[in-house]
Backbone and ligand atoms as CSV (ligand in chain L), in Angstrom:
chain,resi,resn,atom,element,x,y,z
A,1,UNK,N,N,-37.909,70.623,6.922
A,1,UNK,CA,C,-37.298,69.313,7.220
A,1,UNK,C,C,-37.541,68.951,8.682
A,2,UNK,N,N,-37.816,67.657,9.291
A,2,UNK,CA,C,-38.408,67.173,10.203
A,2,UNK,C,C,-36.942,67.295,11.299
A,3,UNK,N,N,-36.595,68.259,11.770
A,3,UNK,CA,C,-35.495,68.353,12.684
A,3,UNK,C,C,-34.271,67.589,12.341
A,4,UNK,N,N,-33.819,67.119,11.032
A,4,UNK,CA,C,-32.700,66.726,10.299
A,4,UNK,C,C,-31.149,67.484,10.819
A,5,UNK,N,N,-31.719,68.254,9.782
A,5,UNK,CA,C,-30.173,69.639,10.378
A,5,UNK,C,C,-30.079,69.700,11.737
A,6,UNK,N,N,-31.380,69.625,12.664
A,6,UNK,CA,C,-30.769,70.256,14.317
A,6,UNK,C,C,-29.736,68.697,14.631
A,7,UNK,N,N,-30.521,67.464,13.749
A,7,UNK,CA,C,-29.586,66.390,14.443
A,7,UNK,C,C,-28.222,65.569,14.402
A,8,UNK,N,N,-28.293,66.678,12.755
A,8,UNK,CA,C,-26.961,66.604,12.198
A,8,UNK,C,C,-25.760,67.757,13.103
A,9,UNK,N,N,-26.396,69.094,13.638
A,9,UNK,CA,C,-25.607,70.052,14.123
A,9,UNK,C,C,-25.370,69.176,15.817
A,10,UNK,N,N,-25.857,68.144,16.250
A,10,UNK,CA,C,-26.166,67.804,17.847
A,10,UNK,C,C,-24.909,66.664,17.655
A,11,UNK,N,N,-24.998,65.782,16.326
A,11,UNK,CA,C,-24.067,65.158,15.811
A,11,UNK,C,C,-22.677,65.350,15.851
A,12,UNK,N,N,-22.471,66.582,15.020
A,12,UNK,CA,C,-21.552,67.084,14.817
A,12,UNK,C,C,-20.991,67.857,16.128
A,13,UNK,N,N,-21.867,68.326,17.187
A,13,UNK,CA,C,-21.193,68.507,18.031
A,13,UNK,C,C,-20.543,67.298,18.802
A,14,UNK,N,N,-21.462,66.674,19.401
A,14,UNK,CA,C,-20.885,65.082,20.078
A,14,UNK,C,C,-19.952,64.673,19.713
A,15,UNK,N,N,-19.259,64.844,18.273
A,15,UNK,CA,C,-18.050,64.378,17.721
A,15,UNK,C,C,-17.001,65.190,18.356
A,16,UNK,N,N,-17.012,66.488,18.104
A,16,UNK,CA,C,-16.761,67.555,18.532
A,16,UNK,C,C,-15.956,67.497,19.712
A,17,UNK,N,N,-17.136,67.326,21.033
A,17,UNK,CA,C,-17.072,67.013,22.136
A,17,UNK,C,C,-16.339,65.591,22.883
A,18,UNK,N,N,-16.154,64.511,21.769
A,18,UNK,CA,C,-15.242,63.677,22.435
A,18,UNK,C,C,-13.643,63.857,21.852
A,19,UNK,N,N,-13.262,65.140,21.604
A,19,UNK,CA,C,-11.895,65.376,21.624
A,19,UNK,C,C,-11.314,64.865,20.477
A,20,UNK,N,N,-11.708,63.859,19.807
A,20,UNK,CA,C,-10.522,63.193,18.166
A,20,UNK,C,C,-10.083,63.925,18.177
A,21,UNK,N,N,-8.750,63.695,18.191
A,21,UNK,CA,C,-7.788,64.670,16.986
A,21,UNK,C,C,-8.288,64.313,15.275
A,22,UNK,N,N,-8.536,65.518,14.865
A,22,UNK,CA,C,-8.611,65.960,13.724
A,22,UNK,C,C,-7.839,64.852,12.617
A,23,UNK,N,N,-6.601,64.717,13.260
A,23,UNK,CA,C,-5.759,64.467,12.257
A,23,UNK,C,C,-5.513,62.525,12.488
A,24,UNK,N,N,-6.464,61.679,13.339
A,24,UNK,CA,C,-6.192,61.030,14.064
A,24,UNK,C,C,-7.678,59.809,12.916
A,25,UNK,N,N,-7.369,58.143,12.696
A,25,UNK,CA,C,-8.045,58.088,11.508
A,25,UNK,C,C,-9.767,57.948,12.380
A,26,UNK,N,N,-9.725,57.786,13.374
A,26,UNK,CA,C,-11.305,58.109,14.049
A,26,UNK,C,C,-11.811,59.176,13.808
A,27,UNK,N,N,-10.916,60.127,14.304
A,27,UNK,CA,C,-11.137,61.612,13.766
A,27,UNK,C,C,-12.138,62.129,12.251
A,28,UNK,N,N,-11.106,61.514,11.358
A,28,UNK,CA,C,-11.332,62.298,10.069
A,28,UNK,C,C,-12.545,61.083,9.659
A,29,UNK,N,N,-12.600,60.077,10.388
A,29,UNK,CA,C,-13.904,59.247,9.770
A,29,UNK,C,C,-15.035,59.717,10.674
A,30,UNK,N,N,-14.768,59.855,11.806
A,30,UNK,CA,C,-16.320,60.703,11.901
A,30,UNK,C,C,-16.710,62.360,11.516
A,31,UNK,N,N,-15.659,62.930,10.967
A,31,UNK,CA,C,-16.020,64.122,10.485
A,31,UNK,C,C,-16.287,64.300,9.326
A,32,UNK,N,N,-15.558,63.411,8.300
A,32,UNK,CA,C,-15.708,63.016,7.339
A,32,UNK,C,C,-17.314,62.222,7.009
A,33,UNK,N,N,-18.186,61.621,7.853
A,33,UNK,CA,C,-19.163,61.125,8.136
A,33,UNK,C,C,-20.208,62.213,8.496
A,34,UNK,N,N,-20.064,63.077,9.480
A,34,UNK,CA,C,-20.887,64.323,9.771
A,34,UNK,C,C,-21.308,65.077,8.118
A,35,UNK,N,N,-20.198,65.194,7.212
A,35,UNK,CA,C,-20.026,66.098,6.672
A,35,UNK,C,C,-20.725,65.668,5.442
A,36,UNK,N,N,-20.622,64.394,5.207
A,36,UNK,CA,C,-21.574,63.296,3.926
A,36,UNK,C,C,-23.397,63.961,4.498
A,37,UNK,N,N,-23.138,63.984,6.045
A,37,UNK,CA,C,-24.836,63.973,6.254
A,37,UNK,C,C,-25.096,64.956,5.790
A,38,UNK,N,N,-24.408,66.166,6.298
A,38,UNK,CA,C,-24.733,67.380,6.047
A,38,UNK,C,C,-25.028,68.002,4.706
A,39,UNK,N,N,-24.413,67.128,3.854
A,39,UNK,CA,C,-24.544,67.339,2.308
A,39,UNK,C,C,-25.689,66.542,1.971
A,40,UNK,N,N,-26.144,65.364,2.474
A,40,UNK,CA,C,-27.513,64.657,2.332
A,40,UNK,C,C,-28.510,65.585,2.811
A,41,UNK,N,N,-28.615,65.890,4.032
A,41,UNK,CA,C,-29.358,67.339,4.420
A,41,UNK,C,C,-29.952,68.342,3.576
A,42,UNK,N,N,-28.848,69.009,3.269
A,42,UNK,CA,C,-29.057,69.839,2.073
A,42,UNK,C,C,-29.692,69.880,0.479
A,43,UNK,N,N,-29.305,68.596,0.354
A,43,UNK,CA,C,-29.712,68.216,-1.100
A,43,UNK,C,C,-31.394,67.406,-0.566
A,44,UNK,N,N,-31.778,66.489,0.652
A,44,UNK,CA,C,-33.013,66.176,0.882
A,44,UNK,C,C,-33.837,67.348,1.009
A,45,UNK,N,N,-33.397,68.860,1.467
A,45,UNK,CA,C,-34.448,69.653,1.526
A,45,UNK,C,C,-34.797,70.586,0.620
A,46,UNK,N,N,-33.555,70.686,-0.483
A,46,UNK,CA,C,-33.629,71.129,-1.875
A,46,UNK,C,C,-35.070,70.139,-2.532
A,47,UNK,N,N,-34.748,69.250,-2.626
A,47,UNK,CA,C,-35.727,68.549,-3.223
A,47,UNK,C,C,-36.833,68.080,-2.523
A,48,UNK,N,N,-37.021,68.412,-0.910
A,48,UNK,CA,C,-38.626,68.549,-0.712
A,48,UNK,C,C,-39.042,69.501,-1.297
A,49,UNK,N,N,-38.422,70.865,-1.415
A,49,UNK,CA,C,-38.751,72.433,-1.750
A,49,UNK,C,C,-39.389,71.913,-3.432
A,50,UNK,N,N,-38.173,71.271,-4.417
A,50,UNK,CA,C,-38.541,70.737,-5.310
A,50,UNK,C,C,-40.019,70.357,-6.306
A,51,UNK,N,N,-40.029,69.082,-5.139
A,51,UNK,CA,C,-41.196,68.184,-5.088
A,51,UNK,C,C,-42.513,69.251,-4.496
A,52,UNK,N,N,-42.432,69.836,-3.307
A,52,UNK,CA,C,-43.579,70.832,-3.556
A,52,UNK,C,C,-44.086,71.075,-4.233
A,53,UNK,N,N,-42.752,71.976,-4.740
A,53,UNK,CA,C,-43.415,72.940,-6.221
A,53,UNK,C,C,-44.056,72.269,-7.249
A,54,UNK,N,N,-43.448,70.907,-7.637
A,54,UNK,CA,C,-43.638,70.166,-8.895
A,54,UNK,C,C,-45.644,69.444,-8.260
A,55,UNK,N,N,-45.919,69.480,-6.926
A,55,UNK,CA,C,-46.698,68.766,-6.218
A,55,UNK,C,C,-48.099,69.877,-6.914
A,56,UNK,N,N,-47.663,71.148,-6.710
A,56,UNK,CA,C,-49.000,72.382,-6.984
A,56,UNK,C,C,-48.790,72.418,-8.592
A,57,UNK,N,N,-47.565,72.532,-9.235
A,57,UNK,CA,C,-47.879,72.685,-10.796
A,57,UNK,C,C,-48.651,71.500,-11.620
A,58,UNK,N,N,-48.687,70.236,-10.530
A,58,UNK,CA,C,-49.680,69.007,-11.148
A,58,UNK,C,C,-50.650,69.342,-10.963
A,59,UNK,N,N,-51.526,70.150,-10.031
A,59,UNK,CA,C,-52.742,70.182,-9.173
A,59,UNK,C,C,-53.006,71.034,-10.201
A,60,UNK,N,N,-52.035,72.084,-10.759
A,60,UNK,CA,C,-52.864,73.517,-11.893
A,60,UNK,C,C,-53.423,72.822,-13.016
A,61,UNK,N,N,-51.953,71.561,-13.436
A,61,UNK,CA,C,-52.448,70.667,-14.726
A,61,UNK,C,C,-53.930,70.144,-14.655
A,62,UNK,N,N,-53.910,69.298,-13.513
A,62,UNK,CA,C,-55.146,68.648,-13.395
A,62,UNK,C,C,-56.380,69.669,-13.414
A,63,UNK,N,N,-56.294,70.404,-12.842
A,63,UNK,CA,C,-57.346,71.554,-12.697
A,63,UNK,C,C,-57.623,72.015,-14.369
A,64,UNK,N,N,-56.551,72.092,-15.455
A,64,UNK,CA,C,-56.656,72.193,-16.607
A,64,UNK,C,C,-57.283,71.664,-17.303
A,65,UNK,N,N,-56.652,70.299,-16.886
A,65,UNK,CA,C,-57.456,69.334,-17.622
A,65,UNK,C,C,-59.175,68.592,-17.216
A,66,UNK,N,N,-59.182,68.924,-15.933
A,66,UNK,CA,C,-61.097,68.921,-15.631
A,66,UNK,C,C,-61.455,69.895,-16.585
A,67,UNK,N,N,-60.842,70.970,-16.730
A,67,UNK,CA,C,-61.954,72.331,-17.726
A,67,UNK,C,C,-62.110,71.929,-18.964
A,68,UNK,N,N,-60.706,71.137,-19.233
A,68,UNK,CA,C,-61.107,70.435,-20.911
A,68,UNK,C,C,-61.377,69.643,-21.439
A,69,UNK,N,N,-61.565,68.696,-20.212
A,69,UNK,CA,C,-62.493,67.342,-20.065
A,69,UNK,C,C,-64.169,67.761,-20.514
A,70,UNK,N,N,-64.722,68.737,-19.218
A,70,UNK,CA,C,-65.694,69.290,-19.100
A,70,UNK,C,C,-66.031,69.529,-20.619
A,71,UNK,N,N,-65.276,70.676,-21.381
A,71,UNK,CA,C,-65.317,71.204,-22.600
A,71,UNK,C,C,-65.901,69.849,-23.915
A,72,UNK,N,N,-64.851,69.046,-23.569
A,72,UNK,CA,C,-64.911,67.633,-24.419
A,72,UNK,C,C,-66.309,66.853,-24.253
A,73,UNK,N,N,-66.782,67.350,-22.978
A,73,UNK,CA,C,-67.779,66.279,-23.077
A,73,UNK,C,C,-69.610,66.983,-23.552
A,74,UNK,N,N,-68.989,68.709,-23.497
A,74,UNK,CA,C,-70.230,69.114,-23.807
A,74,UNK,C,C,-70.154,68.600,-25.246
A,75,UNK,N,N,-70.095,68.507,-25.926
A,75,UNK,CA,C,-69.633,68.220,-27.570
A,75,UNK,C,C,-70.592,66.607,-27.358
A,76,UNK,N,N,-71.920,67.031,-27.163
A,76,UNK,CA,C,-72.366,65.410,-27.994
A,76,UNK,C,C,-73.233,65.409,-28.462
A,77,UNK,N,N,-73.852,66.195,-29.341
A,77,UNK,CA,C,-74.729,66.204,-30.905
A,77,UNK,C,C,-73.393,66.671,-32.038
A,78,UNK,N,N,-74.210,66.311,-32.808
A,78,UNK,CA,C,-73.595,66.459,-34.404
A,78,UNK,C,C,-73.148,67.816,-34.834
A,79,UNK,N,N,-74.380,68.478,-33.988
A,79,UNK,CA,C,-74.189,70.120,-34.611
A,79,UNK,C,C,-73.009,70.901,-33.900
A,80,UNK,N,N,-72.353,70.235,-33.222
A,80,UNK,CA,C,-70.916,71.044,-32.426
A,80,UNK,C,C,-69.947,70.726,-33.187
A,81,UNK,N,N,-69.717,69.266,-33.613
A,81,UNK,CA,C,-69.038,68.776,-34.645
A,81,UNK,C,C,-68.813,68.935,-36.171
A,82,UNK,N,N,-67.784,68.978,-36.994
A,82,UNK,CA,C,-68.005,69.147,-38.215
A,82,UNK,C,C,-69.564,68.348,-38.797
A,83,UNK,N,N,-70.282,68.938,-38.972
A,83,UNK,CA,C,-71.533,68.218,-39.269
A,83,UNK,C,C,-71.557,67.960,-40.636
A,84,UNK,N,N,-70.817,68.686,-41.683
A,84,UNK,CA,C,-70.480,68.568,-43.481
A,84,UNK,C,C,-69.471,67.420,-43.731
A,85,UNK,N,N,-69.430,66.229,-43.018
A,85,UNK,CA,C,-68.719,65.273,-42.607
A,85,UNK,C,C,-69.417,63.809,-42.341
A,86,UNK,N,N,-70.757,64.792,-41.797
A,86,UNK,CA,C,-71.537,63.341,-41.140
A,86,UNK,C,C,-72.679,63.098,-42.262
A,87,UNK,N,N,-73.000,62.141,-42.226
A,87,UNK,CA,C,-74.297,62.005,-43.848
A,87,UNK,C,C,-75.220,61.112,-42.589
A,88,UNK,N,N,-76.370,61.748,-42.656
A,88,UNK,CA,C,-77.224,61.333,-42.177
A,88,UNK,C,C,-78.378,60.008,-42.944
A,89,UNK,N,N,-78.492,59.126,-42.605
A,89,UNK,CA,C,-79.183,58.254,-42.842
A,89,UNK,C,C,-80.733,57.418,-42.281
A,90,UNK,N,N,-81.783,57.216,-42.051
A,90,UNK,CA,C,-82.916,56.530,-42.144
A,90,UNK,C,C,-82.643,55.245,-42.351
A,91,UNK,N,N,-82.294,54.614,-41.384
A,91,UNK,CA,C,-81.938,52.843,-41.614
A,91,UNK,C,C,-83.702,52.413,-42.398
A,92,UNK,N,N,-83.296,51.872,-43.220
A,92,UNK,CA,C,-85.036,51.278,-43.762
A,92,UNK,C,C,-85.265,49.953,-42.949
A,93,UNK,N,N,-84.136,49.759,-41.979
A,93,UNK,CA,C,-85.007,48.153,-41.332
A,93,UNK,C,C,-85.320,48.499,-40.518
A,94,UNK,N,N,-84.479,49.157,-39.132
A,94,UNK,CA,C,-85.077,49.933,-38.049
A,94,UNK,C,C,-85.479,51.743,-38.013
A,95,UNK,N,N,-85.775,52.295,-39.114
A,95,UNK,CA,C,-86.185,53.285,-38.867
A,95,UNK,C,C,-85.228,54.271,-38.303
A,96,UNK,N,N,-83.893,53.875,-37.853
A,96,UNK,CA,C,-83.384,54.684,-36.996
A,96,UNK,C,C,-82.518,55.424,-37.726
A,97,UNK,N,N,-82.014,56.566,-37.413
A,97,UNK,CA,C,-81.320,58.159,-38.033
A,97,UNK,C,C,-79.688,57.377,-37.479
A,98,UNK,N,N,-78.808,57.114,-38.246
A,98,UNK,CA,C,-77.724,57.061,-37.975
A,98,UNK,C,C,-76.874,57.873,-38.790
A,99,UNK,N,N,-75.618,58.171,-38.056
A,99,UNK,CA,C,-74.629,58.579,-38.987
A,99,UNK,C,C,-73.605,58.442,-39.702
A,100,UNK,N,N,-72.901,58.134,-40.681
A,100,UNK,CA,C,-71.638,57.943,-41.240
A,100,UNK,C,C,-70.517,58.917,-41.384
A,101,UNK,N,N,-69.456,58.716,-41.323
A,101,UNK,CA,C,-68.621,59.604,-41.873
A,101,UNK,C,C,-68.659,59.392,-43.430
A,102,UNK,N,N,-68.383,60.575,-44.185
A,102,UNK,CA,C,-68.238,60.583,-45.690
A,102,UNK,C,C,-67.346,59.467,-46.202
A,103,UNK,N,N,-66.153,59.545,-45.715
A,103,UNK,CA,C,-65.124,58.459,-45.730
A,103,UNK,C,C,-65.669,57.531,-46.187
A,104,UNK,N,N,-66.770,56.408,-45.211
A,104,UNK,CA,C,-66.804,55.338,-45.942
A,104,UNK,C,C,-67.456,54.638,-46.747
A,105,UNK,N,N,-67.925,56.455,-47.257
A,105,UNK,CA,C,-68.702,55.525,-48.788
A,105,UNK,C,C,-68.070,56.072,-49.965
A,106,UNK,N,N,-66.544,56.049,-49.518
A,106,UNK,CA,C,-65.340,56.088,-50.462
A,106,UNK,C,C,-64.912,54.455,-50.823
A,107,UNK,N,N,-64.910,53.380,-49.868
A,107,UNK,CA,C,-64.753,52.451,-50.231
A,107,UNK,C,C,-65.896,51.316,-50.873
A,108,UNK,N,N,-65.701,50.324,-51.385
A,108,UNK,CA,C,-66.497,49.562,-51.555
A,108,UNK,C,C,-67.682,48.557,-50.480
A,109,UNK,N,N,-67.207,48.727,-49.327
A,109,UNK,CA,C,-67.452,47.885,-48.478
A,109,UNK,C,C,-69.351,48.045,-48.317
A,110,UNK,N,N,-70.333,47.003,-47.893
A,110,UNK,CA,C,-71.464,47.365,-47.712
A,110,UNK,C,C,-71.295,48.227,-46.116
A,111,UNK,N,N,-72.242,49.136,-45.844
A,111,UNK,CA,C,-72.722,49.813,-44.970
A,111,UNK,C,C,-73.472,48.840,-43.931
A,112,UNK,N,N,-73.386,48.514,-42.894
A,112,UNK,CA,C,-74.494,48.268,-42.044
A,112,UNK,C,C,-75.108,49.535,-40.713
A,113,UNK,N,N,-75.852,48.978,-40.668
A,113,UNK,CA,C,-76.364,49.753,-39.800
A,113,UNK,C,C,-76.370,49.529,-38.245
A,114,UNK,N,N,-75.670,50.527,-37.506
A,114,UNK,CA,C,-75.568,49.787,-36.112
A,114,UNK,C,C,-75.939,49.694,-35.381
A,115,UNK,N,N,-77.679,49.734,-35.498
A,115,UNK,CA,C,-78.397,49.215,-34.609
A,115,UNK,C,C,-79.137,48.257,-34.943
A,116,UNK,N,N,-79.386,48.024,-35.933
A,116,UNK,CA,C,-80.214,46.868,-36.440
A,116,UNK,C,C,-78.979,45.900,-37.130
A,117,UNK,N,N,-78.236,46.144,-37.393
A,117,UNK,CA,C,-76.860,45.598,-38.534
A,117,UNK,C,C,-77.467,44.863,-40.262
A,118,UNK,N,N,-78.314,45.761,-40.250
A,118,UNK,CA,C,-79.052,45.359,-41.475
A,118,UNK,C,C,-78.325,46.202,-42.580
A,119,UNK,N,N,-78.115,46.109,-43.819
A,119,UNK,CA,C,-77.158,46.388,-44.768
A,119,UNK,C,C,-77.884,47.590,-45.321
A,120,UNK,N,N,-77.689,48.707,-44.791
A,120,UNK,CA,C,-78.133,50.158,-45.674
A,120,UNK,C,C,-77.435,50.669,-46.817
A,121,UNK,N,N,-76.525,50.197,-46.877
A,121,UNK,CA,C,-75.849,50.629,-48.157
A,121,UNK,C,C,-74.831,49.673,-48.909
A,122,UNK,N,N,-75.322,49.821,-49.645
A,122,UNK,CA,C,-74.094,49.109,-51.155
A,122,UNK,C,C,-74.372,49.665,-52.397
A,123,UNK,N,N,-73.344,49.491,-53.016
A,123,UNK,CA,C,-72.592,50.429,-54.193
A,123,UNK,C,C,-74.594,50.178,-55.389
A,124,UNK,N,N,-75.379,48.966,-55.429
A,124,UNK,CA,C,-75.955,49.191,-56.328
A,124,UNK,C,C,-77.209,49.796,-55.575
A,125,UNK,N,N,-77.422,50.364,-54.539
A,125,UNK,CA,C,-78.375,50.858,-53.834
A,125,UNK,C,C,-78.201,52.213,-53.876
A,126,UNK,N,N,-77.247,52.700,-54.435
A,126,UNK,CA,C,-77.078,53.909,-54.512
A,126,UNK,C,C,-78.197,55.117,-54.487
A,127,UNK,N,N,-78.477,55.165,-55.330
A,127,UNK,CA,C,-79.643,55.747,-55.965
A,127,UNK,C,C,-80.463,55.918,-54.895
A,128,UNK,N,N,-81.222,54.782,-53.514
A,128,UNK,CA,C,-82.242,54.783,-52.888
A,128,UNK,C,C,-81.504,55.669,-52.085
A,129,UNK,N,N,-79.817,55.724,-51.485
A,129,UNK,CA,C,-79.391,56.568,-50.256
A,129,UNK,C,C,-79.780,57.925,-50.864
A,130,UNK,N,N,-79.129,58.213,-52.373
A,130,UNK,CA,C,-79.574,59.390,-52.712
A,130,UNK,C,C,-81.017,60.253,-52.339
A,131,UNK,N,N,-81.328,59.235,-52.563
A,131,UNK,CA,C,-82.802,59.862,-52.584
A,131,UNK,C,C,-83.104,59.921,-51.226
A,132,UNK,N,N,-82.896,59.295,-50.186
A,132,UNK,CA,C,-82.881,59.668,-48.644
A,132,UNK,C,C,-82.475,60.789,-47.922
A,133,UNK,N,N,-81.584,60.727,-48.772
A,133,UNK,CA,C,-80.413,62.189,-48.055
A,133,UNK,C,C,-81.529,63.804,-48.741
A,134,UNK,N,N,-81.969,63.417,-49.794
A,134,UNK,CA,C,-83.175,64.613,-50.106
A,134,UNK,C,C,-84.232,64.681,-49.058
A,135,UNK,N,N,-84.561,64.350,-48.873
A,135,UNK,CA,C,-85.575,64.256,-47.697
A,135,UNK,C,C,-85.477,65.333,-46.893
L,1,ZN,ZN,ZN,-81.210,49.751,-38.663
């Protein structure tokens, strides 16, 4: 603490030192006043001590979380990933290898493709994805 307590104890003397009687209502309001600080004192340096601590257990978090950031980002081909998930496809307009999840050729919806957005799949084309996925 930044010399708090020495200026609360320099305080408390000066009070001290101009004689109040104790029992006198100047008295008990400036001692009564010393004694509020002194309890502010105490409880401000409890909770710098506090805040420290809480200051390095963020720094460990963060430090945690770079390693599993890091971790997260090696993960970018298919083959790290559930790959019995992904259905690989041959867009027939652009040639290009995209992937789907299985999922959504649970619904009816047509397939496009997202690089060309040309329609690779629908329910009566079936047959041609089949035969792609052999390949
Ligand atoms: Zn395409």
């Amino acid at each position: 603490m930044t010399g708090l307590d020495e200026k609360i104890s320099y305080l408390q003397g000066l009070i001290k030192g101009m004689g109040y009687n104790e029992d006198s209502n100047e008295g008990k309001l400036f001692i009564t006043i010393s004694e509020i600080l002194e309890s502010m004192a105490i409880a401000i340096t409890t909770m710098e001590k506090e805040q420290a601590e809480l200051e390095q257990y963020v720094e460990v978090i963060d430090e945690d979380l770079s390693l599993v950031e890091d971790e997260l980002l090696d993960i970018d081909d298919f083959d790290d990933l559930d790959a019995s998930r992904y259905i690989e496809i041959e867009c027939p307009g652009c040639q290009e290898t995209v992937y789907f999840d299985e999922d959504i050729f649970d619904n009816d919806d047509d397939i496009i493709c997202p690089n060309c957005t040309k329609v690779i799949y629908s329910e009566d084309k079936e047959k041609e994805i089949e035969r792609l996925e052999e390949d």
